[in-house]
N, C-alpha and C positions, 0 to 999 in steps of 0.2 A: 278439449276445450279449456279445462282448468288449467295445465301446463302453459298455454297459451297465452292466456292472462296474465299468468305470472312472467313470463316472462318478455311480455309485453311493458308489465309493471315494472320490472329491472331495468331494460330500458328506458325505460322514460326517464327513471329515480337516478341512471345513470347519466343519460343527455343533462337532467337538471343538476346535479352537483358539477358536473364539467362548466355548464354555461354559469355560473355561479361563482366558480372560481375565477371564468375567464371574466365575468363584469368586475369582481373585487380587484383585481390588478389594476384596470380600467375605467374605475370609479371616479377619480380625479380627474376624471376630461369628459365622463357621461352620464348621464341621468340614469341613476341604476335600474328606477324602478320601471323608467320607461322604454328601457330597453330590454329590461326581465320581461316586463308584459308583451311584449312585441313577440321575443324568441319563442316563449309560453305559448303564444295563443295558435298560429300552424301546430306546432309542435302537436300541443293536448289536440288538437282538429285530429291529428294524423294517427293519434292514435287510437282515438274514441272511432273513426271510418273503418283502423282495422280491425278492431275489436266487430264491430257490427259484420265486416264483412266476416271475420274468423267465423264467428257464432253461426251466420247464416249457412254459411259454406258445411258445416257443423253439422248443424240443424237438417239440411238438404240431402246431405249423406244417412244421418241417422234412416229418414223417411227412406231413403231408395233402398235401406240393406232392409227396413221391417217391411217395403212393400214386395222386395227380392222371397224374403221367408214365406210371407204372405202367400205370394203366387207360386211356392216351391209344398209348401203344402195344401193348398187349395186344388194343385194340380195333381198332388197322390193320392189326397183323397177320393179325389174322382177314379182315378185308377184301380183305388182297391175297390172302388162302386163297383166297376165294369169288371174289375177280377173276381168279384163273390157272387155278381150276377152271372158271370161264364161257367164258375161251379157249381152251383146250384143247377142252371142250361145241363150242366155235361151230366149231374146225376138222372136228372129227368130224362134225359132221352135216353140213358142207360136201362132206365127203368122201366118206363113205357115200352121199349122193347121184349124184355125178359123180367116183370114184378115178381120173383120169387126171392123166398126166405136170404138164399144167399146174395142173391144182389143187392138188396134191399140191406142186409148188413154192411156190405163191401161199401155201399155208395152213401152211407152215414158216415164215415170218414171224409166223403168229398163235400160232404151238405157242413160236416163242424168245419170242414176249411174256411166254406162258402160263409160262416157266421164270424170265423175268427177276424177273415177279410172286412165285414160289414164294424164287428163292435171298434176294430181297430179307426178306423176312417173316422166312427165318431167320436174318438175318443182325443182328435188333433184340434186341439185351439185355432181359433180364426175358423173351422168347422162348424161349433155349436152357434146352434140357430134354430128356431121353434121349429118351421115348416120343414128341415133337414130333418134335426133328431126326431121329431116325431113320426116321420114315416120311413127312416131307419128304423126305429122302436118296431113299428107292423110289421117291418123285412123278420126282424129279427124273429118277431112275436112267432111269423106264418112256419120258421124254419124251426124252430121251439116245437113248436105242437105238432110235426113230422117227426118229432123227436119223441115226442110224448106217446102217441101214438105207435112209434116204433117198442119201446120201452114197455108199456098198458098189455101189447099183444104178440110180446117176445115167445110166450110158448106156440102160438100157430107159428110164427117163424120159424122156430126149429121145426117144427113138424112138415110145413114147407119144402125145408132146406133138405130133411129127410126123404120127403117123397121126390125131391129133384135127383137126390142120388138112385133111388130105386127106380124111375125113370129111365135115368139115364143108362142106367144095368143094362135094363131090357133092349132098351135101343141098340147098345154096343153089342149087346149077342144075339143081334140081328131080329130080334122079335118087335112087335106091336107094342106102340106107347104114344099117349097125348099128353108132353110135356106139359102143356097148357094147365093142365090138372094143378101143377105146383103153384100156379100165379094165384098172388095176395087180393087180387082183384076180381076172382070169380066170384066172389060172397060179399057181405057186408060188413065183415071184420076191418077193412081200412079205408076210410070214407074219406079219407086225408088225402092218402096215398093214390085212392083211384082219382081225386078231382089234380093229384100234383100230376100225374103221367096224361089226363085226358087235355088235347090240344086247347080245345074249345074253355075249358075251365081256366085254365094257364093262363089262357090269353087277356081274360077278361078277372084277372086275380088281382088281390091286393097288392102283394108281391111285383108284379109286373109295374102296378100301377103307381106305386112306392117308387119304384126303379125309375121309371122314367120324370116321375116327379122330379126325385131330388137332382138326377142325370143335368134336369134342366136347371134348375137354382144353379147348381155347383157349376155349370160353363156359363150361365149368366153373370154368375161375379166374378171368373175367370176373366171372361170378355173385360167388362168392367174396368180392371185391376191392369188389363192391359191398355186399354188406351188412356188408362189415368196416369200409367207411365211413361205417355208420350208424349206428357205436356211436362 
C-alpha cells in the first residue's frame, strides 16, 4: 500500500511539473492560472479514486488472507479435537478389554498423545474462547487424574503386571489359570480407571461431554467463517 502511494505521488509531481512547463511556454496566449486549474482538477480526481480504490483492494486482500488463516486453523483445531478424542477412544477400549498392570502402562503413552493433541488445539489463536478453553481444561483435567491415579498406585501395577506373567506361564504349559485375576478392576484400588473402561460411565462423562461441546462451537464458527467468505 505505501509503495503505492508513493508512487502514485511521483506521478502526479511528475504530470504537474510537465503541464507546468507546457503552460510557461504558452503563457502569452492563456490564462495560466485557469488553465493550471482545469488540468489540476481531473488530474487530482484521478488520483484521489485510485488511491481509494488501491487501499480498498488492499484492505480486501488483507481480510481474505487473515479470514484464509482463520479458517486454516480453526479447521486443525478441530482436527486435533477429534484426533485426542480417537486416542483416548482407542486406550479405552484397549483397556476395557484386558485392565492389567501391563496395558494399563502401555496405553498411557496413547492417553499423553491424546493430551498433547488437546493442549495443542488450545493453544492456536483465533481458538481461545471461554466456552472452548474451559472444557478443553476438564478434557485435560479427566486425562490428568488417569494419570494421577496411574502414578498414586504404580506399585499394584507392577504387581499386576507380575501376576499377568505368572499367569500366563501356566496357561502356556497347558495348566489352569483366570487371567482375570490380573485386572486393575477387580478391587477398589482404580476408581478412575474402572468408571474410564465402564461403557455406561464413558458415555455420560465429563470428557464425552467436553468433546462434544467444543466439537460444536469449533464447526459452528467454521460454518460461520464460511459463508462470511461468500459475500
Amino acid at each position: 500500500m505505501r509503495r503505492t502511494l508513493i508512487w502514485l505521488s511521483g506521478l502526479f509531481l511528475v504530470l504537474l511539473v510537465l503541464e507546468a512547463a507546457l503552460l510557461w511556454r504558452a503563457s502569452a496566449r492563456i490564462d495560466v492560472g485557469a488553465e493550471l486549474a482545469k488540468g489540476l482538477m481531473p488530474l487530482c480526481a484521478a488520483v484521489l479514486v485510485t488511491g481509494i480504490i488501491t487501499y480498498t483492494l488492499n484492505q480486501r486482500n488483507f481480510e481474505r488472507t487473515r479470514e484464509a488463516e482463520k479458517m486454516r486453523i480453526l479447521t486443525g483445531a478441530l482436527q486435533d479435537l477429534k484426533a485426542g478424542f480417537e486416542r483416548a477412544s482407542i486406550a479405552r477400549h484397549l483397556l476395557a478389554a484386558h485392565p492389567t498392570g501391563k496395558r494399563f502402562e502401555e496405553q498411557m503413552r496413547t492417553l499423553a498423545e491424546a493430551r498433547a493433541l488437546l493442549q495443542r488445539m488450545q493453544r492456536e489463536r483465533f481458538v481461545l474462547h471461554d466456552d472452548i478453553e474451559q472444557r478443553v481444561d476438564e478434557m485435560l483435567h479427566y486425562l490428568a487424574d488417569l494419570a494421577l491415579e496411574f502414578r498414586a498406585r504404580y506399585p499394584a501395577i507392577i504387581a499386576s503386571t507380575v501376576l499377568e506373567e505368572k499367569l500366563l506361564a501356566e496357561l502356556r504349559s497347558g495348566g489352569q489359570a483366570d487371567i482375570t485375576e490380573a485386572h486393575l478392576t477387580r478391587g477398589n484400588q482404580f476408581p478412575l480407571l474402572a468408571a474410564f473402561v465402564d461403557d455406561d460411565e464413558w458415555n455420560s462423562s465429563s470428557f464425552v461431554s467436553d468433546y462434544d461441546g467444543v466439537k460444536a462451537v469449533l464447526k459452528s464458527r467454521i460454518k460461520d467463517l464460511d459463508v462470511a467468505r461468500t459475500f
